[in-house]
C-alpha positions in Angstrom: 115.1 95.9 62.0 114.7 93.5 64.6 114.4 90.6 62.8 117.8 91.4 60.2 119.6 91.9 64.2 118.7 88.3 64.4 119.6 87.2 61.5 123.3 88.9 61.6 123.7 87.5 64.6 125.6 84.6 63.3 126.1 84.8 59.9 127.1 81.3 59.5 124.5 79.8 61.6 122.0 78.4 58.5 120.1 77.4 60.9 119.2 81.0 62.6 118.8 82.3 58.9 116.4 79.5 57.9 114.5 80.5 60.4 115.1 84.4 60.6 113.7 83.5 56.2 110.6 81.9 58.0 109.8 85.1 60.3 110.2 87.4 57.4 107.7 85.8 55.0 105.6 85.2 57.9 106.0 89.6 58.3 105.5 89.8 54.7 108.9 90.6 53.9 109.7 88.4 50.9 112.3 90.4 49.6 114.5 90.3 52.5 113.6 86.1 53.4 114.9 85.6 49.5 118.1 87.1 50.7 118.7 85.3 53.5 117.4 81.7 51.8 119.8 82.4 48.4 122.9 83.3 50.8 121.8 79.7 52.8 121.7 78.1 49.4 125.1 79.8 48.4 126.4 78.3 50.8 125.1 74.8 50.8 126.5 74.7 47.0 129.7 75.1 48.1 129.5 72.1 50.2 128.0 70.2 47.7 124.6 69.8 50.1 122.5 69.3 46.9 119.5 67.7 48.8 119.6 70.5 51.4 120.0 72.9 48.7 117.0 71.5 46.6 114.6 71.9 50.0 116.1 75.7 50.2 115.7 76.6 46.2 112.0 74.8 46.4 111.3 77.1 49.7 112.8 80.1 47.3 110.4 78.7 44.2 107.6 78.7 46.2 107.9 82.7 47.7 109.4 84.0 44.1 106.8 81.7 41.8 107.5 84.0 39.0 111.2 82.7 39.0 111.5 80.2 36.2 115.8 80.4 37.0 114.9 78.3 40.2 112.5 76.3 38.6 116.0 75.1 36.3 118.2 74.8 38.7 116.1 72.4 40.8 116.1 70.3 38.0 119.3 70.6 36.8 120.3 69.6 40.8 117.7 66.9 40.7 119.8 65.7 37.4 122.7 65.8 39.6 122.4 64.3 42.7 120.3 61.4 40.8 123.6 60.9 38.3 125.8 60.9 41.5 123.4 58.1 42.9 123.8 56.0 39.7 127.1 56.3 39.8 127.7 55.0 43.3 124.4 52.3 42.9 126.8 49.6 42.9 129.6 50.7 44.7 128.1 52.8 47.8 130.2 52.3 50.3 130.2 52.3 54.8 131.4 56.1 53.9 129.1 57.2 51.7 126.0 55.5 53.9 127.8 57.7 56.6 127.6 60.8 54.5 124.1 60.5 53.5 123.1 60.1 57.4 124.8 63.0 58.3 123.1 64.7 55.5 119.4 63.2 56.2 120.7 64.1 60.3 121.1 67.8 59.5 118.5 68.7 57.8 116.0 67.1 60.6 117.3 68.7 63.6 117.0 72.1 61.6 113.0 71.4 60.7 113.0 70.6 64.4 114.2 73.5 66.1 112.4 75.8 63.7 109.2 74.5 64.8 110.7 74.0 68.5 111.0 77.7 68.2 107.9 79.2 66.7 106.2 77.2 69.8 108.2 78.9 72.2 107.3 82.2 71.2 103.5 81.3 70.9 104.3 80.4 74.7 105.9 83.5 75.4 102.5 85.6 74.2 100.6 83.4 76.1 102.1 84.2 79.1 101.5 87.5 78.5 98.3 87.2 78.6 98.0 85.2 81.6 100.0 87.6 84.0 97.1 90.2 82.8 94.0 88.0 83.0 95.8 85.8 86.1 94.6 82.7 84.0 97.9 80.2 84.4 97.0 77.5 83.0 97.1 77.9 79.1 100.5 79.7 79.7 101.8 76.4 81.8 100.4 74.0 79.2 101.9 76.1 76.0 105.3 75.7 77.8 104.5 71.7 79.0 104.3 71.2 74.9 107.5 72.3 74.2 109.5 70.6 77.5 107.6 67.3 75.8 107.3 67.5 72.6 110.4 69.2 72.0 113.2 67.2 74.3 115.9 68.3 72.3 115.8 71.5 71.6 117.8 74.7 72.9 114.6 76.4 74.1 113.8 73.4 76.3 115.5 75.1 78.9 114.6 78.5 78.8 110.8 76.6 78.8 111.1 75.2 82.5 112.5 78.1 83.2 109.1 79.8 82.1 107.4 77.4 84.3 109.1 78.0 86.5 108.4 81.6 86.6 104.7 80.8 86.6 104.5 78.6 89.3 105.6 81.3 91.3 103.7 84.1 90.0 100.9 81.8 90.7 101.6 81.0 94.3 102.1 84.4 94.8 98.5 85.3 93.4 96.7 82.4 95.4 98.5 83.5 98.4 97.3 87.3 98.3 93.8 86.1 97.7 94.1 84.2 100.7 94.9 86.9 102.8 92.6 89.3 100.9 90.2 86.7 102.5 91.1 86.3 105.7 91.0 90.4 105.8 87.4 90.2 104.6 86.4 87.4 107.0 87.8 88.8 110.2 85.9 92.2 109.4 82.7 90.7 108.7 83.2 88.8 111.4 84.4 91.8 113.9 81.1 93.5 112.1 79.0 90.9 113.6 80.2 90.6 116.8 79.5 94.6 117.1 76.0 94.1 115.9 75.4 91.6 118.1 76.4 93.7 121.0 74.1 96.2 119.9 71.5 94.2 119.5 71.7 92.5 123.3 71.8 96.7 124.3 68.9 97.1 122.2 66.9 93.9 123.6 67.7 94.8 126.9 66.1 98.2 126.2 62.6 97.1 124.7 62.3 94.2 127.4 62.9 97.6 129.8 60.0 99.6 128.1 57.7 96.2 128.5 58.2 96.0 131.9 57.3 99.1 132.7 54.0 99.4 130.5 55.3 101.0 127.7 54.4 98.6 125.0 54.4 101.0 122.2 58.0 101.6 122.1 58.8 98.5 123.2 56.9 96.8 120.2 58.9 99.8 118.1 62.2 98.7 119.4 61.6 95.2 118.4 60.5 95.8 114.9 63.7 97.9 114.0 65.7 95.1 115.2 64.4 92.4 112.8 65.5 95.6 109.9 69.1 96.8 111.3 70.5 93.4 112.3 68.7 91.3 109.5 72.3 90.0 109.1 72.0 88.2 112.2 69.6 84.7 111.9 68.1 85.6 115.6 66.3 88.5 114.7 64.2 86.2 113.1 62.8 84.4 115.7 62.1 87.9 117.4 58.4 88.1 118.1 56.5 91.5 118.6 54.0 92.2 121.7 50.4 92.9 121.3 48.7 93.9 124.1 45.0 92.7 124.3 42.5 94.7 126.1 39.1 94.7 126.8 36.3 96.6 128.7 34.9 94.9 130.6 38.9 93.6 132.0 39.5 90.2 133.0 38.2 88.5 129.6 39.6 85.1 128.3 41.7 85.2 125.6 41.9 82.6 123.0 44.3 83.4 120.6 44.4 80.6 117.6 42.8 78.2 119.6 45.2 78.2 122.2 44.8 80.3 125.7 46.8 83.4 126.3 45.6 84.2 130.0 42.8 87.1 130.7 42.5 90.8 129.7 44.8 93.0 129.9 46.9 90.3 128.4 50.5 90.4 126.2 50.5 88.2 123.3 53.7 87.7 121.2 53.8 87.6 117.6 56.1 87.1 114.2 55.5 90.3 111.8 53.1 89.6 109.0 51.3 87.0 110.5 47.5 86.4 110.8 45.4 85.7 114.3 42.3 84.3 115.2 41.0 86.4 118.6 38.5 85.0 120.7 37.2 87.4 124.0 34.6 85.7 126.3 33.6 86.9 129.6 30.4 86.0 131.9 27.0 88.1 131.4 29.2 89.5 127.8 28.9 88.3 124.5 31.8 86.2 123.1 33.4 88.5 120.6 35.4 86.7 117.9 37.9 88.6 115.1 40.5 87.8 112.7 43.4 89.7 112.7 45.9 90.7 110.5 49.1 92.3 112.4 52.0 93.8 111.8 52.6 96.9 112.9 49.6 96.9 115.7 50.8 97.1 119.1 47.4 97.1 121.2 44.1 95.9 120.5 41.3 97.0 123.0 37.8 95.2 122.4 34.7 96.2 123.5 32.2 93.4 125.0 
């Protein structure tokens, strides 16, 4: 129904019912795209348009192949138009060159906008897609064909407009990403300025519990640190304390090589590392262990 609105839009328009014949064989309506051609060619008799009207009846021939009526009046046209040609071989004159232009002239534009036309409305269904899938570009490019390929036609200008009409959709995508952004930044970055409040509190805490002896918690406070604000890069230079003891007190500590003062003695360390202890202390034996620490807090050796 849509299509036969379109075609008796403008009944004399043999252009619009070319291509309204085009669309229906393309739908799979013969019936009705014979109608419309035979009433083109109907016409184009009447004007005497016998190469125009040969194109139609072979467009006709072609959907009705069965039709062995066209098939004769093709040739009986063809007959025609090349008797009219002999005729004038030898006496063509400025006006009949003129008439044949216009003839070649009319038929071209027509092929032209059809085609300018069934590009247009590919464009139109890519743009549909694209203002689902927000992918612009293969709508903007469908309509770019027709504005160059297509100069002339009457669809150029509803195709920049189309453009048009992207380019704006499009900005206006871009620019709510951008703020949806900006939004996202300025809360993660609000979320780590919080955290990092809390953590100073809870630093200050745990350096509290060491200096007051209480290395346990202190140690506890640390650890937790490097697993709620693993989002922030300082918590991994945060080292635990291990407090070395010893009885007898006032052994030297070596820790890897390197000494770490006398017992009782506070030795910091990264989680899941690996020590080498060394204890010595006059009239005691040098005691010497390898460590592996991680969740220890204290270590009291005997001599």
């Amino acid at each position: 129904n849509g299509l036969e609105a379109i075609a008796a839009m403008d009944p004399k328009d043999l252009n619009l019912k070319i291509q309204a014949a085009t669309l229906f064989e393309k739908a799979g309506n013969t019936l009705l795209a014979t109608r419309e051609l035979e009433e083109v060619a109907s016409t184009l008799e009447r004007e005497k348009k016998f190469r125009e009207l040969i194109k139609i009846l072979r467009l006709l021939s072609q959907m009705n192949p069965k039709r062995q009526d066209l098939v004769q009046k093709i040739g009986a046209i063809q007959s025609l138009v090349e008797k009219i040609a002999r005729r004038k071989k030898y006496g063509i004159t400025i006006a009949g060159i003129t008439c044949i232009s216009l003839l070649v002239f009319a038929v071209v534009p027509l092929i032209y906008e059809v085609k300018a036309r069934e590009f247009f409305s590919h464009a139109q269904r890519v743009e549909q897609t694209a203002m689902l899938s927000m992918d612009f570009k293969r709508a903007k490019e469908a309509y770019l064909a027709i504005v160059k390929n297509y100069g002339f036609s009457t669809k150029v200008a509803e195709a920049q407009e189309a453009l048009g009409r992207i380019s704006s959709a499009e900005r206006s995508f871009i620019t709510k990403l951008d703020l949806e952004a900006a939004v996202r930044k300025e809360e993660h970055e609000s979320k780590i300025f919080a955290m990092r409040e809390q953590l100073a509190a809870k630093v200050r805490e745990a350096e509290g519990a060491e200096r007051s002896g209480d290395i346990h918690r202190a140690h506890g406070i640390y650890k937790q640190l490097t697993v709620d604000f693993s989002e922030i890069p300082a918590t991994k230079n945060i080292l635990l304390p291990l407090r070395i003891t010893s009885d007898p007190d006032g052994a030297a500590v070596m820790v890897n090589g390197t000494d770490a003062g006398k017992t009782p003695v506070i030795h910091r360390y990264k989680p899941e590392t690996t020590i080498n202890l060394t204890l010595s202390r006059s009239s005691c034996e040098t005691s010497q262990q390898t460590l592996d620490v991680s969740d220890q807090w204290e270590v009291h050796i005997k001599l």
